[in-house]
C-alpha positions as CSV (number, residue, x, y, z in Angstrom):
1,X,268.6,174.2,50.3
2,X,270.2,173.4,46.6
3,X,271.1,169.9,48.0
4,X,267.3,169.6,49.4
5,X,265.9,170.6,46.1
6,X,268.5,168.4,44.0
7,X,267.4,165.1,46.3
8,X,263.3,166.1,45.7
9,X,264.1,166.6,41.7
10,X,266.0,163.1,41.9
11,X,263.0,161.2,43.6
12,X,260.5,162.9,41.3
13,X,262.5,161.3,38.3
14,X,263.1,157.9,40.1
15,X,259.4,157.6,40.6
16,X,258.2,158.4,37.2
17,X,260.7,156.1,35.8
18,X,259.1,152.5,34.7
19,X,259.6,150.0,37.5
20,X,262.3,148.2,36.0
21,X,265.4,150.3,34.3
22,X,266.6,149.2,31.0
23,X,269.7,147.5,29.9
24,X,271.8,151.2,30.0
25,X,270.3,151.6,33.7
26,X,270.3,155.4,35.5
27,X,272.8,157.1,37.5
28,X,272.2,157.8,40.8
29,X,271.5,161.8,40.8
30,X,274.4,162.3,43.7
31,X,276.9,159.3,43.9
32,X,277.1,158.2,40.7
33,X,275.8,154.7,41.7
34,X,273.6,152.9,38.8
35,X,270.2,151.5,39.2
36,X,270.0,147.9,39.6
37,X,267.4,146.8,37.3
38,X,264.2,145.2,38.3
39,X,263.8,141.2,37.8
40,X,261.9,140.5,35.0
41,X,258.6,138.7,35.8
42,X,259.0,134.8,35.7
43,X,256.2,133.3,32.9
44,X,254.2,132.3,36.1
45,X,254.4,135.4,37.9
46,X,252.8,137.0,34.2
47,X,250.1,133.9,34.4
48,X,249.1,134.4,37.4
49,X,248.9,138.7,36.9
50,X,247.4,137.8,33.7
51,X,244.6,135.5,35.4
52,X,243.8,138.1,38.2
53,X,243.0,140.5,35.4
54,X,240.4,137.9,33.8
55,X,243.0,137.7,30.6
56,X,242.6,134.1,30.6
57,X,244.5,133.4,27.0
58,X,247.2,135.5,28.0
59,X,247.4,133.5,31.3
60,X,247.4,130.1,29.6
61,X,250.3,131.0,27.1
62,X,252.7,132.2,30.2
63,X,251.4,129.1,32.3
64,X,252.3,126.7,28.9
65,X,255.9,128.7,29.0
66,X,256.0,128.0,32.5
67,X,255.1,124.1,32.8
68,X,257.7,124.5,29.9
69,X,260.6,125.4,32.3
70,X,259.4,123.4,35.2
71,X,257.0,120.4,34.7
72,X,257.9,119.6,38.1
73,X,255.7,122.6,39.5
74,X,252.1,120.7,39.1
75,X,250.1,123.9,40.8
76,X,250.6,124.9,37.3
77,X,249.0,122.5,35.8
78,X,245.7,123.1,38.1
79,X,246.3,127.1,36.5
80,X,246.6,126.2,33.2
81,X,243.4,124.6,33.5
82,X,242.0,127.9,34.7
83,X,243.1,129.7,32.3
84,X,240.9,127.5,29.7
85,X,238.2,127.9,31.7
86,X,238.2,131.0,31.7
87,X,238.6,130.9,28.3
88,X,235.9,129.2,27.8
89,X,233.5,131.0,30.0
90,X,233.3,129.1,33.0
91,X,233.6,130.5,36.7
92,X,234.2,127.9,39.1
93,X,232.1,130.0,41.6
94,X,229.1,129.0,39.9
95,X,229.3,125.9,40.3
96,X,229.3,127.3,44.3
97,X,225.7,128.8,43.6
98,X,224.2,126.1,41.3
99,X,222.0,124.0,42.9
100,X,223.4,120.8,42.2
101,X,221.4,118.4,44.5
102,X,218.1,120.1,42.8
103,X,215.4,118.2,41.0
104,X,217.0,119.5,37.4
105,X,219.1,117.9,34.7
106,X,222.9,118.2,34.9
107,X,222.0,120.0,30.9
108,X,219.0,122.0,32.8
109,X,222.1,123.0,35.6
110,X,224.6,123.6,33.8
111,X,223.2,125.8,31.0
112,X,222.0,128.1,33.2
113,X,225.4,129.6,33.3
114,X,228.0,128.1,31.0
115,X,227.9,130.2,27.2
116,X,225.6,128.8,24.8
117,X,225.9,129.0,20.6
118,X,223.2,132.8,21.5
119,X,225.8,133.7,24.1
120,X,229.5,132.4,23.2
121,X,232.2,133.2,25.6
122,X,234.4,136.4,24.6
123,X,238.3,136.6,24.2
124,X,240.6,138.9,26.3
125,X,239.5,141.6,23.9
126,X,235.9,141.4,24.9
127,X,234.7,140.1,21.4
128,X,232.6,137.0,21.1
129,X,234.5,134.1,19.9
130,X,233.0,131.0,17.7
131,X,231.1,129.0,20.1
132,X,233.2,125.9,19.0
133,X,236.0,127.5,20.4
134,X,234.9,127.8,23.3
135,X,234.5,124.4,23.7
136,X,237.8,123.8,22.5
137,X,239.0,125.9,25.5
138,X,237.0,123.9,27.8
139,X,238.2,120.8,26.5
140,X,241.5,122.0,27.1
141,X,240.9,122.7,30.7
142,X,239.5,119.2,31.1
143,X,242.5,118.0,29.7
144,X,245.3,120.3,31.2
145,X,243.6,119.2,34.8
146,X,244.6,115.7,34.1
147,X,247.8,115.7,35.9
148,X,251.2,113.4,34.6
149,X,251.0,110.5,36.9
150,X,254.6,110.9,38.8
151,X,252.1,114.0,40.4
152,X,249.5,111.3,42.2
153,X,252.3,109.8,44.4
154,X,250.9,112.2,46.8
155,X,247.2,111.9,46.6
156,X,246.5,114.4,49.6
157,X,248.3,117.2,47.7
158,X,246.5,119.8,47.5
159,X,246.9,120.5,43.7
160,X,245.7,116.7,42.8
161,X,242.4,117.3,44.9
162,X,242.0,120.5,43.2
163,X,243.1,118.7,39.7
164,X,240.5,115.9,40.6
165,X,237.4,118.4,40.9
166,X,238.2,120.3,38.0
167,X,237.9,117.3,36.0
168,X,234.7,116.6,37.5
169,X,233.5,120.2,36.7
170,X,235.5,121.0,33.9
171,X,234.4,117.7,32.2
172,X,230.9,118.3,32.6
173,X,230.8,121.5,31.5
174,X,232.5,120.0,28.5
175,X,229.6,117.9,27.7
176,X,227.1,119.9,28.1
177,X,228.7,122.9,26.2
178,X,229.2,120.3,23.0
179,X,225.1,119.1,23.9
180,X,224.2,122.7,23.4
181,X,226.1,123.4,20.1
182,X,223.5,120.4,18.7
183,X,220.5,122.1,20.5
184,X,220.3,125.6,21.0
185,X,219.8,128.0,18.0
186,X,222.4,130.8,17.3
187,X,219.5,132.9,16.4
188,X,217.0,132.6,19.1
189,X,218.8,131.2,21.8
190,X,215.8,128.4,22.5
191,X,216.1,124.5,22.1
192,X,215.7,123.7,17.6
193,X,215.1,119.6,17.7
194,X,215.9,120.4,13.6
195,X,219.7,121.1,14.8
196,X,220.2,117.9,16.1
197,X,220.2,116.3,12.4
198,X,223.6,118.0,11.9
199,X,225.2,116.0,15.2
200,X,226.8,112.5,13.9
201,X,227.4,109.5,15.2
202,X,230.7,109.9,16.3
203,X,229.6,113.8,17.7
204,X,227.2,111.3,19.9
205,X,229.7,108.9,21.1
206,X,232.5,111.5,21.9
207,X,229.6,113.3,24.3
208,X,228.6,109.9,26.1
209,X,232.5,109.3,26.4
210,X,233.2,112.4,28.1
211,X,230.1,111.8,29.9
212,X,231.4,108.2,31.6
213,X,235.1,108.6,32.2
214,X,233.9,112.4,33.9
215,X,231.8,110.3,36.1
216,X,233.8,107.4,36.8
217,X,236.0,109.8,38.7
218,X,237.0,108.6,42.3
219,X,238.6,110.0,45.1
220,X,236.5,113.0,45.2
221,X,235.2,114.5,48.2
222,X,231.8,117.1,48.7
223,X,228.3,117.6,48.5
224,X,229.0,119.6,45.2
225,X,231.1,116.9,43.7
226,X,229.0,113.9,44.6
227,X,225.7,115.8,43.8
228,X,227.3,116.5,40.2
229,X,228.6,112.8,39.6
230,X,224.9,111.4,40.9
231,X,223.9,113.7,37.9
232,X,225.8,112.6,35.5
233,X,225.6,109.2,36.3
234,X,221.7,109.6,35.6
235,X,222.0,110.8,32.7
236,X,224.6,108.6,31.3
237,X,222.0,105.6,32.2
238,X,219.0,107.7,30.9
239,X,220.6,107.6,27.4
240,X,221.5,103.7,27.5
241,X,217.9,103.3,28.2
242,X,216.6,105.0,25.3
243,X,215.4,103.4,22.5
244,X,217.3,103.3,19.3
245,X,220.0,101.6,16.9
246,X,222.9,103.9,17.5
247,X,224.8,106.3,19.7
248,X,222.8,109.2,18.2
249,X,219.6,108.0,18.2
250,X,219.7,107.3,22.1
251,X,221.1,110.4,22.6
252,X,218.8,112.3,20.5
253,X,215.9,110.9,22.3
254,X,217.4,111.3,25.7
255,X,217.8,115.4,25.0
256,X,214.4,115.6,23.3
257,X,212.9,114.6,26.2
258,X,215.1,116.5,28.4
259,X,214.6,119.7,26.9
260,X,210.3,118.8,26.7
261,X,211.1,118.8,30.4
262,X,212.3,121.8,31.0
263,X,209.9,123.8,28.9
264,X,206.8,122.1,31.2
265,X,208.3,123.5,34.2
């Protein structure tokens, strides 16, 4: 009976104990034997803990630390990119309910649900963070997508398809996140034509940039994916049309209209 209650004492202990022992370890209660202590969590192991908990800048720090160690491993890559994403406020499963192949602008689409300058994205405290950061984190998602080229020997991988429509989403988002921050007010959430003074010339020609080499993507695959590109390729040919002297102008006009669109529907 002693020996039964000694073995139920020891378990109780073993079980409240954290999951790895530290560096002094614990003796076994009977034979003496020391604990062998837990492995520690590799830095994508944490990134990918760190993702499923929606603690997206967390994530991206233990997925840097882990490209870091092994550049080799380019499903990280594709994770990384996540983890800015997230960052930034995007969830790839909207994209899933969006109606892509509707009548609306890839601007009217996608600010339906990416954060706007009256509703930024939020940091892995909760808090609302500057809406150019945001953008920042989606610009590094679009860019953390973009895979090192000794990765596209194998083009039917499945982390360069998934790295090719990330682009494609991650890219437009891009844009129309940096549109926004020239058109919607902080204050009221609703389109202010006056805000668009404040966006230069080279604002406007970074936007259409993004805009071309986003569409100009090949080797994708999907109605999603080709209904987005068909999008953006309108729109990038819209704003060429426009009239004006400069990159800004065209632009200018091209969102003035847009946005007089979508307040008549």
């Amino acid at each position: 009976m002693i020996m039964r209650h000694r073995l139920l004492i020891c378990l109780l202990a073993v079980a409240t104990l954290s999951a790895c022992a530290d560096e002094s370890n614990i003796s076994d209660c009977d034979s003496g034997k020391k604990q062998i202590p837990c492995t520690e969590k590799t830095a994508e192991e944490k990134g990918r803990l760190a993702l499923d908990e929606k603690k997206f800048e967390q994530a991206a720090e233990n997925f840097l630390l882990a490209i870091d160690s092994n550049p080799e491993n380019y499903n990280l890559y594709t994770l990384l990119a996540t983890s800015y994403a997230g960052a930034a406020g995007f969830n790839l499963l909207d994209i899933t309910k969006a109606q892509m192949g509707g009548d609306g602008t890839i601007i009217a689409i996608m600010s339906s649900f990416l954060p706007t300058p009256a509703k930024p994205c939020t940091n892995d405290g909760g808090e609302d963070k500057v809406f150019t950061l945001c953008i920042s984190s989606m610009e590094e998602a679009r860019v953390a997508a973009t895979l090192p080229e000794a990765a596209l020997a194998d083009s039917t991988a499945d982390y360069v398809q998934t790295a090719q429509k990330q682009q494609l989403f991650y890219g437009s988002a891009s844009t129309v996140m940096q549109i926004n921050r020239f058109i919607i007010s902080a204050d009221t959430g609703s389109f202010d034509p006056a805000q668009l003074e404040s966006m230069t010339e080279d604002d406007a020609i970074n936007i259409l940039n993004t805009l071309a080499s986003t569409g100009a993507l090949s080797g994708l695959t999907g109605e999603d994916s080709t209904a987005l590109q068909g999008k953006i390729a309108d729109a990038h040919a819209q704003i060429l049309s426009e009239e004006g002297g400069s990159t800004k102008e065209k632009l200018a006009a091209f969102l003035a209209k847009d946005q007089q669109g979508q307040a008549s529907q």
